[in-house]
C-alpha positions in Angstrom: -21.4 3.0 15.2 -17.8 4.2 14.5 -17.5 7.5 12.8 -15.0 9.5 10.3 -13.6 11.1 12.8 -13.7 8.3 16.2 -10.3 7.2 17.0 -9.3 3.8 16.0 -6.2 1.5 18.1 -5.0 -1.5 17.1 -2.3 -2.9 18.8 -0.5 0.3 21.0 -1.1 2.9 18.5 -4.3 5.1 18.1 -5.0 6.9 15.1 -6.7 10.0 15.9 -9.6 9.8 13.5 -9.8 6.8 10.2 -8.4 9.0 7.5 -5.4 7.6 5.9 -3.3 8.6 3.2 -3.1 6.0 0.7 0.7 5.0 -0.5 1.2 6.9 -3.6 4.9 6.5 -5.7 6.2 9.8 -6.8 8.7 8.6 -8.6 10.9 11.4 -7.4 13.8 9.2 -5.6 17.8 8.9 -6.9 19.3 5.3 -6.0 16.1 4.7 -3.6 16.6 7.7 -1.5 14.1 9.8 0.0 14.6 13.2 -0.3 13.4 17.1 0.9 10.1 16.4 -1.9 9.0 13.5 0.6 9.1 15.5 4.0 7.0 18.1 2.5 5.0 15.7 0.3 4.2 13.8 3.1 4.7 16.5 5.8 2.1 18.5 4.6 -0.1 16.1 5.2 0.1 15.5 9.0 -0.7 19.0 9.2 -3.7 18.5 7.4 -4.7 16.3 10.0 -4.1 12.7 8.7 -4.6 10.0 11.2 -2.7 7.7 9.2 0.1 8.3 6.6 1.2 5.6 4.4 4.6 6.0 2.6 4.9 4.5 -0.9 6.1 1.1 -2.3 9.3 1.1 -1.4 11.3 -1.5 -3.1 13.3 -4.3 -1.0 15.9 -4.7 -3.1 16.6 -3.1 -6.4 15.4 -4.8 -8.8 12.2 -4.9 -6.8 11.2 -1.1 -8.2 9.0 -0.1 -10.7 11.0 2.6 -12.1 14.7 4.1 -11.5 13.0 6.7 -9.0 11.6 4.6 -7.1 12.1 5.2 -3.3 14.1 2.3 -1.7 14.8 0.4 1.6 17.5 -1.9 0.5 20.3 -0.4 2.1 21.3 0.5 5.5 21.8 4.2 3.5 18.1 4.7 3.5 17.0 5.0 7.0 17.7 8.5 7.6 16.2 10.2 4.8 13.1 8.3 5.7 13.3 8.9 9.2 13.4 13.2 8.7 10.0 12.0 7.1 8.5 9.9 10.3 10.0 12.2 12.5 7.9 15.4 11.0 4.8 13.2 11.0 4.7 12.0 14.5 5.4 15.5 15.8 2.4 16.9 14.3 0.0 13.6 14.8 0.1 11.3 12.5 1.1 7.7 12.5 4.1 7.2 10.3 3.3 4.1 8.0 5.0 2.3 4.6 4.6 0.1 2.0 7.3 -2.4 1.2 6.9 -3.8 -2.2 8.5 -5.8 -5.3 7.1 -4.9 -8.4 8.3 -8.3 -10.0 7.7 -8.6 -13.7 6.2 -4.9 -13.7 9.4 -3.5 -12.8 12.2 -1.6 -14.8 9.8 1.3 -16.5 10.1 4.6 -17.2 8.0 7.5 -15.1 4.6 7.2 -16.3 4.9 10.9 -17.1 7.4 10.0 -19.5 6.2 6.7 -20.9 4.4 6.3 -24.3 3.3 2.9 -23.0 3.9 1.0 -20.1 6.7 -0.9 -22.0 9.7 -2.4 -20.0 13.2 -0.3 -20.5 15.9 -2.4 -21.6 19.3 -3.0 -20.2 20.7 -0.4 -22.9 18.3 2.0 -21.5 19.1 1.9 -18.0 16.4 -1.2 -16.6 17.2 -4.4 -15.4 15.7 -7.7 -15.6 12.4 -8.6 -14.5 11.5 -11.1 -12.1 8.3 -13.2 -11.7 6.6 -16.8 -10.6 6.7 -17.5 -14.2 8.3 -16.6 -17.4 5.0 -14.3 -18.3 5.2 -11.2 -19.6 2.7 -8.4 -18.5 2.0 -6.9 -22.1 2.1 -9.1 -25.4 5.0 -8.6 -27.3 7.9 -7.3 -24.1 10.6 -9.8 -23.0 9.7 -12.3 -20.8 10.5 -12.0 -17.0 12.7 -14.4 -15.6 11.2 -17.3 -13.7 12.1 -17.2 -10.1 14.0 -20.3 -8.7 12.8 -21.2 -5.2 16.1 -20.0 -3.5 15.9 -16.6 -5.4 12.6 -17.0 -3.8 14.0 -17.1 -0.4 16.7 -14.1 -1.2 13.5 -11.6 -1.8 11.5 -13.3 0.9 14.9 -12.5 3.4 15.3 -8.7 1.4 11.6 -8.6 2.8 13.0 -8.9 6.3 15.6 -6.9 6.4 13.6 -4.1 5.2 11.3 -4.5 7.7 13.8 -4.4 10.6 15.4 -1.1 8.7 11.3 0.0 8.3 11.5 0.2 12.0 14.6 2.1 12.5 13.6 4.4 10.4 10.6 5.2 12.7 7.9 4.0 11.4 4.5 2.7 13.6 2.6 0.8 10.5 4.0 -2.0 8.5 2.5 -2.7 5.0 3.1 -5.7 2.8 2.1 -4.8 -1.1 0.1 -7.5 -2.4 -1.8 -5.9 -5.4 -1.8 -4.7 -8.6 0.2 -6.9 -10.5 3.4 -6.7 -8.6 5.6 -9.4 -7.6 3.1 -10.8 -4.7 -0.2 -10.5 -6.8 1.1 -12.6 -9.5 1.6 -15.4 -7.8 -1.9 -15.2 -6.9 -3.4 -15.3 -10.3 -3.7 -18.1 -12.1 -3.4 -15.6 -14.8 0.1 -14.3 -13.7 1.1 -18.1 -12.2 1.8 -20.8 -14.4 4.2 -23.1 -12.1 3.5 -26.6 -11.5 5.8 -26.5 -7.9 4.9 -25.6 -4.5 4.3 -22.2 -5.7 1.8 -22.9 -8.4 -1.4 -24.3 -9.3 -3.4 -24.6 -6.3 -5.1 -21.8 -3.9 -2.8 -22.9 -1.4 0.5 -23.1 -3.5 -0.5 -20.0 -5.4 -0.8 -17.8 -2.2 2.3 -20.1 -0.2 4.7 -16.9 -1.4 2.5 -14.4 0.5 1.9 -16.3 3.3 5.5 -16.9 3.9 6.7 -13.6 3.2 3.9 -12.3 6.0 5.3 -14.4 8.6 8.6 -13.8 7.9 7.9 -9.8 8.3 5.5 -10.4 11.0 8.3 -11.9 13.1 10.8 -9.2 12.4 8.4 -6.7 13.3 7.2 -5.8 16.9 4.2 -7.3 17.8 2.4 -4.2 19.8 2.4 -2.5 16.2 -0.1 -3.1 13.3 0.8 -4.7 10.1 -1.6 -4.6 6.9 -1.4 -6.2 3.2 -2.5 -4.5 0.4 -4.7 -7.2 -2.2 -6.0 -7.0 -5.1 -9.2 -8.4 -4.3 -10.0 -9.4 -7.5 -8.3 -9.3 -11.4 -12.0 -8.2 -12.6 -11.3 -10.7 -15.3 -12.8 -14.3 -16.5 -10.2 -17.1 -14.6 -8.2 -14.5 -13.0 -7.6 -14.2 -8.5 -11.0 -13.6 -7.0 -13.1 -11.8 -4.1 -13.8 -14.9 -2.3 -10.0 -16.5 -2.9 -9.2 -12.4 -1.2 -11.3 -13.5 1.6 -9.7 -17.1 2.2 -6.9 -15.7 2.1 -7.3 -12.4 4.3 -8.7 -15.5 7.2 -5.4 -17.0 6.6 -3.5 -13.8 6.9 -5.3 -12.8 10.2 -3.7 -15.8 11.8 -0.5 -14.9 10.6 -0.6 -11.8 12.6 -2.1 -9.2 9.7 -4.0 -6.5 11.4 -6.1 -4.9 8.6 -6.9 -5.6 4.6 -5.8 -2.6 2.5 -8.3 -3.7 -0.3 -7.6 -2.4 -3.7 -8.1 -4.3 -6.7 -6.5 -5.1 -9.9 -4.0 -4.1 -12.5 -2.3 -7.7 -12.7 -3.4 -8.2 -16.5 -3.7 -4.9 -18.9 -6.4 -4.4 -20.9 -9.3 -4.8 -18.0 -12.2 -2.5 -18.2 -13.2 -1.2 -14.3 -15.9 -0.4 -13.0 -15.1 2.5 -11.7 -16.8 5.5 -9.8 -17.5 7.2 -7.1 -16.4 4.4 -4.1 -16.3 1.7 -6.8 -14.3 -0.7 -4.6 -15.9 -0.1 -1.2 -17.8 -3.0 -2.0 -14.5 -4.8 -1.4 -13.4 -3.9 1.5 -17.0 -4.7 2.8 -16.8 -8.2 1.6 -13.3 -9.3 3.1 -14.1 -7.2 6.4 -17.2 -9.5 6.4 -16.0 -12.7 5.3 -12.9 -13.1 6.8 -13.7 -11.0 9.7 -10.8 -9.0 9.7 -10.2 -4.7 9.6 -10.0 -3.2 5.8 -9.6 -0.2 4.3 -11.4 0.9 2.0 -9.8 2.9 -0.9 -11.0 4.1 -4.5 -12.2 7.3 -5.4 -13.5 8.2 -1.9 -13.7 12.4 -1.9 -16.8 13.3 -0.5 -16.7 13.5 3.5 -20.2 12.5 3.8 -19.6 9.6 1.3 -16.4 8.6 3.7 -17.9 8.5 7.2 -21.0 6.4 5.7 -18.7 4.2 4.6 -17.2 4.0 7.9 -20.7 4.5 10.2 -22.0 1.4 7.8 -19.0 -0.8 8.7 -17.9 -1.2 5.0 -14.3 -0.2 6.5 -12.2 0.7 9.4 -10.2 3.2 8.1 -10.9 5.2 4.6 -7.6 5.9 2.8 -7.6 8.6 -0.2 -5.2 9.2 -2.7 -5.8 11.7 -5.4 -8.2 14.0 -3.1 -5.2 14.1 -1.0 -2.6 15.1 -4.4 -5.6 18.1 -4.6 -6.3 18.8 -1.2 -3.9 18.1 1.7 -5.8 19.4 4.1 -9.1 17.2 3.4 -9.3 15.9 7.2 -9.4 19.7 8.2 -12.4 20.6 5.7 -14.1 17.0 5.8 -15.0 17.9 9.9 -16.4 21.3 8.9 -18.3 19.7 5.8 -19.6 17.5 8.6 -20.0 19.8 11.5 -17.8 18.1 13.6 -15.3 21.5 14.0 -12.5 20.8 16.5 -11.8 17.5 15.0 -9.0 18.2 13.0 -6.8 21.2 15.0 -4.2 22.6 12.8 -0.7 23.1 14.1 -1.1 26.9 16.1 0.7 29.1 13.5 -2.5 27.9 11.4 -5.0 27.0 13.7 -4.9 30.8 15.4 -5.6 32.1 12.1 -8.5 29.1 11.0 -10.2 28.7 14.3 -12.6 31.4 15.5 -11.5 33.2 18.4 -13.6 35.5 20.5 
């Protein structure tokens, strides 16, 4: 069996060992643009030996982010701030991935530093109006989002591939498509989220038709020796809401579209859910869809102990292993997960580092 630190290729590019960095939103972007925070945000990083580096949602168009800050890909203006970022993570070995996203009706917020709720901000105070499959607001009590027509459903679906050809110019080796946690994508697949009675709506095959589409239409645009994953919500956690096995219909679906690998996350498309969580509390996941649909996951969720990881791994719950906030405290977790598991050599730190770290005789 596989192990944390085996290499993994799919398509032409190897990752050096299955620890990825999961796509995190700073929230630290002016009119979509990357900036110096994001090279050494994400910089840092590949020198903490990485194999896989996944940039956050970055919005398609506008309206598509979740906040003002939100980094961007909507504009030909964008590719060279992002591409300082690739460039820095290639040179020291680590693939170069993003997220492209629409945050639909959860759009138009305030920095969750700053927010007193998750509450919408209104025109006056600098937002914009909300998009979604139907007019259904996230909280009780905020303005409805407006219900998408089926050719402003094309317009994201084409803002979808033209940031994926920009995605590409800009360097990078991994293609995500965001598909979870209550943004644009994920609430056309819950009934809780979907109320139309079109071609969009209703059924399991209207209700993931937007996805679907969208994948193909990214899929195409993007070069086939490279891999391509779609974050899910797996499941709402909640009574009549999107569930594991609709996740794993759906991943089968995907795979013959062209998707490589299920990023499997779950919820946050309805507030007010109580999760289960823990220590790997969504690993189960990841080993579901990787079983059922017989397709690559990740597995993500409060994964921090490097034991804990390469079981998950040697087991064949997941692929690849992608951490967020052990990352945020520890950028350099690849380096001391392979001396937690005697595996020292793994991970080799760039040399103005590494002849300091490493032993020498």
């Amino acid at each position: 069996m596989a192990g944390l630190f085996d290499p993994l290729t799919i398509k032409s590019i190897t990752l050096r060992n299955r620890i990825g960095v999961s796509p995190m939103c700073q929230y630290w972007s002016e009119d979509g643009m990357a900036s110096d925070w994001h090279l050494v945000h994400l910089g840092s990083r590949a020198i903490g030996g990485a194999g896989l580096i996944i940039a956050e949602a970055t919005a398609v168009e506008a309206r598509g982010r979740i906040t003002p800050q939100d980094a961007g890909l909507w504009s030909d203006d964008h590719i060279e701030p992002l591409a300082r970022t690739t460039r820095f993570m290639a040179q020291y070995g680590a693939v170069p991935g993003i997220q492209l996203a629409h945050a639909g009706r959860k759009a138009s917020t305030e920095q969750p530093w700053k927010r007193t709720r998750d509450k919408p901000l209104t025109i006056d105070q600098g937002g914009w109006e909300r998009v979604a499959p139907s007019p259904v607001p996230f909280r009780p009590g905020d303005t409805a989002p407006k219900e998408l027509t089926f050719l402003e459903i094309r317009d994201i679906q084409q803002a979808f591939h033209a940031a994926t050809i920009r995605a590409k110019e800009a360097g990078y080796s991994w293609l995500e498509f965001h598909g979870a946690h209550g943004y644009l994508a994920h609430s056309f697949h819950s009934p809780l989220s979907n109320k139309r009675t079109d071609q969009y709506g209703g059924s399991f095959e209207n209700r993931t038709r937007f996805t679907l589409e969208t994948v193909r239409i990214m899929r195409a645009a993007w070069p086939e020796n490279l891999p391509f994953s779609v974050r899910l919500s797996v499941t709402d956690w909640v009574e009549g809401g999107w569930t594991t096995e609709e996740s794993v219909e759906l991943s089968k679906l995907m795979k013959s579209e062209g998707v490589d690998l299920v990023d499997c996350s779950s919820g946050y498309g309805v507030p007010s859910v109580t999760y289960p969580v823990g220590q790997g509390w969504q690993v189960q996941l990841s080993e579901a869809v990787r079983n059922g649909a017989g397709i690559m996951t990740a597995a993500v969720g409060m994964i921090n102990d490097p034991a804990q990881a390469d079981a998950i791994i040697g087991e064949g719950r997941a692929d690849i292993v992608l951490l967020g906030s052990e990352m945020l405290r520890d950028p350099y977790w690849p380096f001391h997960a392979s001396i937690a598991l005697k595996k020292p050599g793994s991970v080799r730190m760039p040399l103005p580092y590494d002849y300091v770290i490493q032993p020498h005789g």
